[in-house]
N, C-alpha and C positions, 0 to 999 in steps of 0.2 A: 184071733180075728183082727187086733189089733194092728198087730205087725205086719199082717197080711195085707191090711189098710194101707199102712204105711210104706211099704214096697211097691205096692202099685202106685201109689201118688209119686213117690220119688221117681219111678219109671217114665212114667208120664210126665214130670217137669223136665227131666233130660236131654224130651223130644221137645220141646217148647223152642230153644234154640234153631234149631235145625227148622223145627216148621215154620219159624220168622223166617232165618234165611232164604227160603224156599216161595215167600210168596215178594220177599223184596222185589222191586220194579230191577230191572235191567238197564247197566251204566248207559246212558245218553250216550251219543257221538256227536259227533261236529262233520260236518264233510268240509273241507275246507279248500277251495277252489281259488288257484293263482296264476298268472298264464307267463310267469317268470320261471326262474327256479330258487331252490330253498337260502342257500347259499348269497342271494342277494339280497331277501327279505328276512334276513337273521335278524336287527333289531328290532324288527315292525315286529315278528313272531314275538319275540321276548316282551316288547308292549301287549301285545293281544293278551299273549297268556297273563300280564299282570291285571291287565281289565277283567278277565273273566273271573280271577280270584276275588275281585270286590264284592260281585254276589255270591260267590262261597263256592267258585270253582275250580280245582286243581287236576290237569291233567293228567290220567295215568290213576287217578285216587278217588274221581268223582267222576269224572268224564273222560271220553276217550277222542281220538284226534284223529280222521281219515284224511291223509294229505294228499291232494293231488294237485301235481305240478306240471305245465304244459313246457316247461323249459324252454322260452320264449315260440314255440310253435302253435300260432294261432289256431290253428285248424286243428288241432287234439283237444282244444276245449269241448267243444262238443261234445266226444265222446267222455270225455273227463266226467264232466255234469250229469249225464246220461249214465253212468257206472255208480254215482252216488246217489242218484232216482235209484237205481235199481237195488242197494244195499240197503236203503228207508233210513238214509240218516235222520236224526233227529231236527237237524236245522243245518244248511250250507252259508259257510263264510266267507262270501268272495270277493276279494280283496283286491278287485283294480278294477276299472272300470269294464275291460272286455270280457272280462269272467263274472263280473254280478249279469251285464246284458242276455249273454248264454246262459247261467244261471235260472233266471226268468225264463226264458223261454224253454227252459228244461219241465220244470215242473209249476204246479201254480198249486200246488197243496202242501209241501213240504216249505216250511220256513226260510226265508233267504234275508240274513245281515249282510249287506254290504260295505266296500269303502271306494269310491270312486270319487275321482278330480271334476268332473262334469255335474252339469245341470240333473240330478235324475227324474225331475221332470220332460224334459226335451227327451232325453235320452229313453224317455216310456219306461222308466223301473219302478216310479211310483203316480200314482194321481195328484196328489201335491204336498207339498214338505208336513204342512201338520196332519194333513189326515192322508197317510197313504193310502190304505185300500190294498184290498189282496193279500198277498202273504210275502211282500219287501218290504224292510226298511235297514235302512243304516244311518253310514256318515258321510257327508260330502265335503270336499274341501277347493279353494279357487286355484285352478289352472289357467286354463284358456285364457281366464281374463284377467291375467298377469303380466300379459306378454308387453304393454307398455310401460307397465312399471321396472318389468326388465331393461328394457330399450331405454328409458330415464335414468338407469341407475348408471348405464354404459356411456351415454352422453354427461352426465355429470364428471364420471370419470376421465372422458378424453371428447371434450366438447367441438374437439377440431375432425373426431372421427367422420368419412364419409358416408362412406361403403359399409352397411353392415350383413353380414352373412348369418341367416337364419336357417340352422342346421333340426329337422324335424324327421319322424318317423311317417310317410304318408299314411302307414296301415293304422293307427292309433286314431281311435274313435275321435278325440280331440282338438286335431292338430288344424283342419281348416280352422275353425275358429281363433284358435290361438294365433293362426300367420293373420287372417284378417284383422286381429287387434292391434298385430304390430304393424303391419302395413298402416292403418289408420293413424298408429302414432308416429311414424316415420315421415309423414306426409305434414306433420303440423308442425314436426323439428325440422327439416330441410336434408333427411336421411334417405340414401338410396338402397335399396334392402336386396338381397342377391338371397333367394332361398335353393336350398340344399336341401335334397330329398334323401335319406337311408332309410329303407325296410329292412337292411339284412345288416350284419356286422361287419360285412366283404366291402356295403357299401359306401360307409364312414369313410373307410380309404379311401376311395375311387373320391371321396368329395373332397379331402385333402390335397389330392394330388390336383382337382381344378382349382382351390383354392392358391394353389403354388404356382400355378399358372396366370392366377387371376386375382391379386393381391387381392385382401378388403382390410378392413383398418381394425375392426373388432368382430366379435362372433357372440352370435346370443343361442344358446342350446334348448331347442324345444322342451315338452315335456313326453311323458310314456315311459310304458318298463324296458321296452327295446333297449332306448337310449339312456335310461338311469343304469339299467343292467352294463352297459359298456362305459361306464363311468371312466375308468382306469384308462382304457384306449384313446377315449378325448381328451382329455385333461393330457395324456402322455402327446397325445398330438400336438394338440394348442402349444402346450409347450416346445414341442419341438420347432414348429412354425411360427413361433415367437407373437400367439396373435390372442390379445387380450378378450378375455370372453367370461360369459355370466349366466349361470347355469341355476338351476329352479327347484335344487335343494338342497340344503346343507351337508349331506352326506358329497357331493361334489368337492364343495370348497375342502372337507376332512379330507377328501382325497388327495388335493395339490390343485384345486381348482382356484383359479383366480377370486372371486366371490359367486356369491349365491343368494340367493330370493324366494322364499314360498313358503306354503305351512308348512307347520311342522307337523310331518308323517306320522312319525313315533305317536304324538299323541292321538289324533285320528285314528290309530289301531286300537290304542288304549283303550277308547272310547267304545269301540268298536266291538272289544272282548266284553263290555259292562252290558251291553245291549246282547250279546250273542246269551251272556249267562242269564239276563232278565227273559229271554225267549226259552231256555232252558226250563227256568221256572213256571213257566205255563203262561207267558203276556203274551198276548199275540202282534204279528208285526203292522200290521192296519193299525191298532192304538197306541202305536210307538211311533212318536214324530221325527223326520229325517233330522238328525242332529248335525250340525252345520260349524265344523272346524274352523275357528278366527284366530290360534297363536300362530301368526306367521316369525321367521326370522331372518336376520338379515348377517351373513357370515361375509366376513375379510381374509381374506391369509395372507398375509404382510411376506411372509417369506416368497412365495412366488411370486409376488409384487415388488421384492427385489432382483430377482430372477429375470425380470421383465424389466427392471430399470425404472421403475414407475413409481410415482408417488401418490397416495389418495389425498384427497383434498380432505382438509378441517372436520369439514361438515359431514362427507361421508363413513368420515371416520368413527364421528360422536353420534350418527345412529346405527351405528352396527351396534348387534344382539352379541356379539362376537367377534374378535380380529384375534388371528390365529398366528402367534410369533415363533 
């Protein structure tokens, strides 16, 4: 009878295993919503996933990762958002400004971390920075209202500049505000501002080619993914048309851009992955306060500044975050 005891209890611990397994909870997803494509948001991805490792998240091992990417085509957002409503991801992380808006208006029960350059108050994503409300919250960081600090950093550098050409994306939720802040500060310098509209990539050239027609002294590059995404084709431009210009994140100036201006992205994702994993773990996004990005940096690149013939003054030089030789 012993034994008999004793084969049956051995039997029965062996299922022990298996019936753990069996009632474990099933891996989280992420639905992760970006109205770029992957290939341009490689470092931000690489921040994200090191944020969500803070609260003890590895993709692939604890969680799983639904990418969808609009490959700068506004109008697949929609349905983008609408395909991860309908899979019940666990939480959607959308990562620019016109994909958290779509986002929200997708669902209003399924969790949304954000990262957006905008007010996400103005913009209706949350109720107000500490106490959101609903089921948004992320990170926000200053765009728009950079746009004279841009335009200060291009008159420091070439103070006899007249004309400057402000190249923006019209379709980007942002970009009124941003040309109104520069226009305002143009008007207290003694700057005449010629803005330049691209919605497409086609249309970048066509604005080159009035530029060449229609000298200007400097060029300040809006913000949005359109135009960070076509980083390599400005910067290749500018430089071909020899016309000094200052662009609104430091992934520009890496590229051969003259200098550059704005937070730093990278970490805003970062931040972004810490809050997406705290959501994971059961906080909800109403008691999570919109966390509000302040490392900005300020990049040089000396070598295209000799390219240009140019020389930075003293002063500009001793608060760069960076000069790139």
């Amino acid at each position: 009878m012993r034994r008999r005891e004793f084969i049956t209890l051995l039997g029965g611990a062996a299922a022990w295993p298996l019936a753990a397994r069996a009632q474990q909870a099933p891996m989280p997803v992420i639905g992760f919503l970006g109205s770029s494509a992957p290939v341009d948001r490689a470092p931000y991805l690489t921040a994200f996933r090191q944020g969500l490792r803070e609260p003890g998240y590895v993709e692939g091992q604890n969680v799983a990762i639904e990418y969808r990417w609009a490959q700068d085509q506004a109008d697949r957002l929609p349905d983008l958002a609408a395909d991860l409503v309908r899979r019940q991801v666990t939480v959607i992380a959308a990562h620019d400004t016109s994909s958290s808006i779509v986002a929200k208006a997708a669902t209003t029960t399924i969790p949304i971390v954000f990262v957006s350059g905008g007010d996400p108050v103005k913009l209706g994503l949350v109720a107000s920075l500490n106490r959101p409300g609903g089921n948004v919250t992320g990170v926000t960081f200053v765009t728009a209202e950079l746009g004279a600090k841009l335009l200060g950093l291009l008159h420091e550098l070439q103070p006899g500049a007249v004309r400057v050409g402000v190249l923006v994306d019209p379709n980007f939720a942002l970009t009124q505000s941003f040309v109104s802040d520069v226009q305002a500060a143009a008007l207290s310098i003694g700057k005449q501002i010629e803005v330049l509209e691209a919605p497409t990539g086609r249309d970048i050239d066509t604005a080159f080619a009035k530029l060449a027609q229609k000298p200007i002294d400097a060029l300040l590059i809006g913000p949005g993914p359109l135009l960070n995404n076509r980083r390599v084709q400005l910067v290749t431009l500018a430089t071909y048309h020899r016309v000094p210009a200052i662009y609104p994140l430091r992934v520009w100036a890496e590229a051969g851009g003259l200098m550059s201006y704005g937070t730093s992205i990278t970490d805003a994702y970062r931040q972004a992955g810490v809050y997406t994993g705290r959501v994971l773990k059961g906080e909800k996004p109403a008691d999570l306060p919109v966390m509000q990005s302040i490392k900005f940096e300020f990049v040089i690149n000396l070598n295209t500044a000799r390219a240009f013939g140019l020389s930075f003054p003293p002063g500009l030089l001793a608060i760069a975050d960076e000069v790139i030789e």
